[in-house]
N, C-alpha and C positions, 0 to 999 in steps of 0.2 A: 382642260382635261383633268379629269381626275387623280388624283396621286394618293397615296398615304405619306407622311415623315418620313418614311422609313423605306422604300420600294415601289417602285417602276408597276406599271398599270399590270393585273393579272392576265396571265396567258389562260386558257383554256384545260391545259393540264392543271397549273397552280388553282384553278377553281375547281376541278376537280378534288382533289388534296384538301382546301378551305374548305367545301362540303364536309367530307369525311371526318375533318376536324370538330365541326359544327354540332354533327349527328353524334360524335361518340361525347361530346360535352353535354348536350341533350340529354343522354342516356344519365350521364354522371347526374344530370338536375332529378333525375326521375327521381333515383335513386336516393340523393341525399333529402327529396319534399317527401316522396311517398314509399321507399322500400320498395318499389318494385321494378327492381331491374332484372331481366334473365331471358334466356330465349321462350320464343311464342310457344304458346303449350296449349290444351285443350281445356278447358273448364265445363264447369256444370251448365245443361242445358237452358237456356232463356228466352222467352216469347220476346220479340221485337217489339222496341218503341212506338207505338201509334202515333201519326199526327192528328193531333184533333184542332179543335179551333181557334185554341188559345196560343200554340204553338209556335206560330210564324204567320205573319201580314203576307199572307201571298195575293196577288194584285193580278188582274187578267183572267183570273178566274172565277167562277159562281162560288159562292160559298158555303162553305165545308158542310155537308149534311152524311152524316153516321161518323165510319172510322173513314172512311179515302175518300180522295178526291183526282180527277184530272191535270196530268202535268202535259204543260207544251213548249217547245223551245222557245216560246213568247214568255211563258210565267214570267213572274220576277216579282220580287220581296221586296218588302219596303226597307229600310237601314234606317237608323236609330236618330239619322242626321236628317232625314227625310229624302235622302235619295233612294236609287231602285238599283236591285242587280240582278242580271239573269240565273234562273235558279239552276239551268242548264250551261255548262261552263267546258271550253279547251284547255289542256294542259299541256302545256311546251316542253317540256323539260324532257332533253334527249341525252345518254348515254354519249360520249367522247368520237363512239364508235360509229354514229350518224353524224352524216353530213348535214352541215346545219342548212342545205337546200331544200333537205327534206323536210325541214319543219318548216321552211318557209311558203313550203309549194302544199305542204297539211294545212298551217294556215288559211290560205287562199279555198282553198275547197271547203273548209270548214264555212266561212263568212259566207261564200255561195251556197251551203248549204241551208245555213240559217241560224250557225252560231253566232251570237252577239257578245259572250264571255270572253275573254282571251286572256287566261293566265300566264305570265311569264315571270321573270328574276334576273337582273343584275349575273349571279353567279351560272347562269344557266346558260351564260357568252353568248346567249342567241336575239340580244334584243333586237340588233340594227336588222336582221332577217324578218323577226317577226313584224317589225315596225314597218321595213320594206312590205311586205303583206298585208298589211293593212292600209297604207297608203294606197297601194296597187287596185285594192276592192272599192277605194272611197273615188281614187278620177276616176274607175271606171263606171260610176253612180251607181254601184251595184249595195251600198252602205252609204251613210253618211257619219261625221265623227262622233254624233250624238248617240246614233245607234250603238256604237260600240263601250262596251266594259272591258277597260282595258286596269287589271290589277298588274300593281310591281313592287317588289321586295328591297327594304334596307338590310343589303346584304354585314355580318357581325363585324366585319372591321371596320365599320365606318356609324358608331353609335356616338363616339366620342359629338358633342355638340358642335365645332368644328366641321365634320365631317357632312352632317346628315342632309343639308341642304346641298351640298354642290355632288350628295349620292344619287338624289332626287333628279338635280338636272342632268347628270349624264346618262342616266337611264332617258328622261326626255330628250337629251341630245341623240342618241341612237336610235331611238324610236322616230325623233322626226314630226314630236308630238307637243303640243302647246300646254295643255295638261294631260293628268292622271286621273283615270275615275278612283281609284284605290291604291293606299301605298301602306303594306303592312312591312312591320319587323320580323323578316325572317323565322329567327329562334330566337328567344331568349336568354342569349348565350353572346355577351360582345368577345371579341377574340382581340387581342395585342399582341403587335411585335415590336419585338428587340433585335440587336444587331450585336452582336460578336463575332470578334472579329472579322468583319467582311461578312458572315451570313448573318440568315435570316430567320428569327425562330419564330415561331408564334404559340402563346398560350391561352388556351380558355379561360374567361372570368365567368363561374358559372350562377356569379350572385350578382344579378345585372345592376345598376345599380337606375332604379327605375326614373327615383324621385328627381332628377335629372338627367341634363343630356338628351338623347333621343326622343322623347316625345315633348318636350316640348318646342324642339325645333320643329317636329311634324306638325304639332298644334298651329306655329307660326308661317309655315308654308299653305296648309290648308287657308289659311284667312289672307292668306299672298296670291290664291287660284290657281298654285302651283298644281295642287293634287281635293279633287272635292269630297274623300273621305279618308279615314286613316282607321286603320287596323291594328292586330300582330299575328303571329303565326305560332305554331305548338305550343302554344302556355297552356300551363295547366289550372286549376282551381285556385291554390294557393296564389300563381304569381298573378293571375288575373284580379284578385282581391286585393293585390298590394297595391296594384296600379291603378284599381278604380276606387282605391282610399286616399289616393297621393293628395297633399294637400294644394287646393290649386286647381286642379283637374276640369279644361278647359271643354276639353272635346272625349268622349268616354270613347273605347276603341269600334267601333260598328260590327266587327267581325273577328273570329278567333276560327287561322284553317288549320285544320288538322286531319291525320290519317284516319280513314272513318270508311269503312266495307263490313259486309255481313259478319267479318271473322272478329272485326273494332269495333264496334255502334257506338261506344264513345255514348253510352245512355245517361252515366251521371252528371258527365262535363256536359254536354247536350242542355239535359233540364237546368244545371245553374245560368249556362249562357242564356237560356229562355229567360228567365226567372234575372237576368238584368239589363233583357233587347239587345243582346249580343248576338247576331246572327253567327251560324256554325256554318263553315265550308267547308267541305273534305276532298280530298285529295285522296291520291292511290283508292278511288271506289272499285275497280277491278281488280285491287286485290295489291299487298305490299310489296314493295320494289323488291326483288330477290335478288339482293346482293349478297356474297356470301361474307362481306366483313362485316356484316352486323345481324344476319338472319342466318338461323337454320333451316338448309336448303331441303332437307327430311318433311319439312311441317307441308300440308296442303296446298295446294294450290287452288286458290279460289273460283277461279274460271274453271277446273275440273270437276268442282266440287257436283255430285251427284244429286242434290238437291235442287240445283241452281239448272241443272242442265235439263231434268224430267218438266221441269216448271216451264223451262222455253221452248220446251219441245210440245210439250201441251196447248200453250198458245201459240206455236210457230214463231219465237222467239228464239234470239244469243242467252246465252247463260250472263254475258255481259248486260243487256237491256235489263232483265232480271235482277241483276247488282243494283244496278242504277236507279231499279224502280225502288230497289228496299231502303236504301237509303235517301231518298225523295221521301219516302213516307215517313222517316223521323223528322221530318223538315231542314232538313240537311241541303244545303246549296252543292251541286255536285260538278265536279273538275272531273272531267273523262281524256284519256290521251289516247290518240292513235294516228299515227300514220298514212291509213290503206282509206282510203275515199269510201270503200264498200263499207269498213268496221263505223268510220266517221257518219253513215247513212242510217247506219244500225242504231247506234245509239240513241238517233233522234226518235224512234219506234215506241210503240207504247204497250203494256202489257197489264192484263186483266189485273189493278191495284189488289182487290177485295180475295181474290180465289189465291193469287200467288202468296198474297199476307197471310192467310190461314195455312199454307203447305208450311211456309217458312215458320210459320209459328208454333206447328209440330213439330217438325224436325231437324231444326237448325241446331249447329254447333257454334258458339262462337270462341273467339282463341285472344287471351290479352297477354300484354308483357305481365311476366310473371315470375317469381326467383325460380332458377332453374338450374 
């Protein structure tokens, strides 16, 4: 079982707390690499990223002729290591407030419907559910293990070298899983604790210290068959350059997820990941987690957005499909989350790429962290 030195396995609340700790150290990294910390605000208007052909190895499909192309819950990208991931992906990751049956029983609908992605994490205490779910779809012969992309997260207290491998297996221990198609670094942020007197503190380190520790334990699990690609999660330009300069550098990271919807395009991090076979995943494509410990709850809501909604109502489409389809055409790998079997239907839908890309390209707003 898993442990730290220092305290007994995380509760579900305490991961809750570890997140929070995570995201506001993230924020500090913004801040201290590129000055730009502050709530989401409005900027000058921008035409959307195009995928063109150089963009992304997408596989399963005819190839690319103008600005678009056809996406289907088959697609799927080539990775740098020479494996494939579905370009259409599940997100797990449920608030305190859901029972964690409900993402086990979203899973299962999901694989029946025809997703073969399935996002999850360590901190997100829902593996042994989601893994129950997946198990469930495979005796039922309704999937086999192959078909499935199963990514998972080195949650930050366990970077230390020491830790990173027995992170690995309790994540496959819950799951119930022999290997990992993906195992990215969370954030970029390892977190330590100390003990005083009896409790428990924990501090961010927000200068991770790359050139050891964590990846090359990942390095040495991928070539163990533990996990058959290795990633990270929110790094931005800067720390991606540090780490694909580290001297040594066995295996380069295949993927970088990050928050990425109409209101993020995330266009310049985008082209450097192209520009070094880094595939781009994004996360929150329906729009940013509205928490209010770190977002102002004043700013837009992206599924309301007025744009988004004339466009799906035009093709008889969700303002959600519409999300999904603008970020598919930066070549962007997309994480969608839902619950409701009808919204999980929806999203597999498809929507005129060429007519929605020129509405959007008039009239879109987009919104970045910004000093504020």
């Amino acid at each position: 079982m898993l442990h730290t030195s220092a305290q007994s396995p995380a509760t579900p609340t305490s991961r809750q707390s570890e997140l929070k700790h995570a995201i506001y150290a993230r924020l500090a990294v913004y801040k201290a690499s590129c000055g730009c910390l502050g709530r989401v605000k409005p900027v000058s208007r921008s035409a959307p990223h195009t995928l063109d052909k150089d963009s992304a190895a997408w596989t399963k499909t005819p190839p690319l002729q103008g600005k678009v192309m056809a996406f289907t819950k088959d697609t799927r990208v080539q990775l740098s290591d020479g494996h494939t991931m579905p370009v259409l992906g599940l997100g797990t990751y449920a608030p305190k407030t859901v029972p964690k049956s409900v993402g086990e029983e979203a899973t299962k609908v999901a694989i029946e419907l025809g997703y073969r992605h399935i996002d999850c994490a360590y901190i997100y205490g829902n593996e042994v559910e989601i893994g129950r779910a997946i198990r469930a779809k495979i005796s039922e012969g309704t999937v086999k293990r192959e078909d499935i992309f199963y990514t998972g997260k080195l949650w930050c207290r366990f970077f230390s070298s020491d830790m990173v491998r027995k992170a690995m297996e309790k994540s496959m221990s819950d799951l119930q899983l022999d290997y990992l198609d993906l195992f990215i670094m969370h954030f970029p942020v390892s977190i330590k604790y100390t003990v005083h007197d009896g409790s428990i503190s924990q501090t961010p380190h927000i200068n991770l210290p790359l050139e050891s520790g964590p990846l090359q334990v990942l390095e040495a699990c991928k070539d163990a068959g533990l996990v058959r690609s290795i990633g990270v999660s929110n790094f931005n330009r800067r720390q991606l350059e540090r780490l694909l300069n580290k001297p040594g550098l066995k295996y380069a990271p295949v993927c970088n997820q990050v928050e990425c919807h109409p209101y993020l395009n995330q266009k310049k991090l985008t082209e450097f990941c192209k520009s070094k076979n880094i595939v781009v995943v994004g996360y929150s494509v329906l729009g940013s987690h509205r928490d209010p410990n770190w977002m102002d709850l004043s700013t837009p809501v992206l599924l309301e957005d007025p744009i988004l909604i004339s466009i799906g109502k035009k093709y008889n489409q969700s303002a959600a499909v519409v999300a999904m389809r603008y970020v598919l055409q930066l070549g962007v790998v997309v994480l969608a989350k839902s619950f409701s079997p009808e919204r999980l239907k929806q999203n597999l839908q498809e929507v005129d790429p060429e007519k929605a890309e020129k509405r959007l390209e008039k009239d879109q707003i987009y919104y970045v962290f910004s000093p504020g």
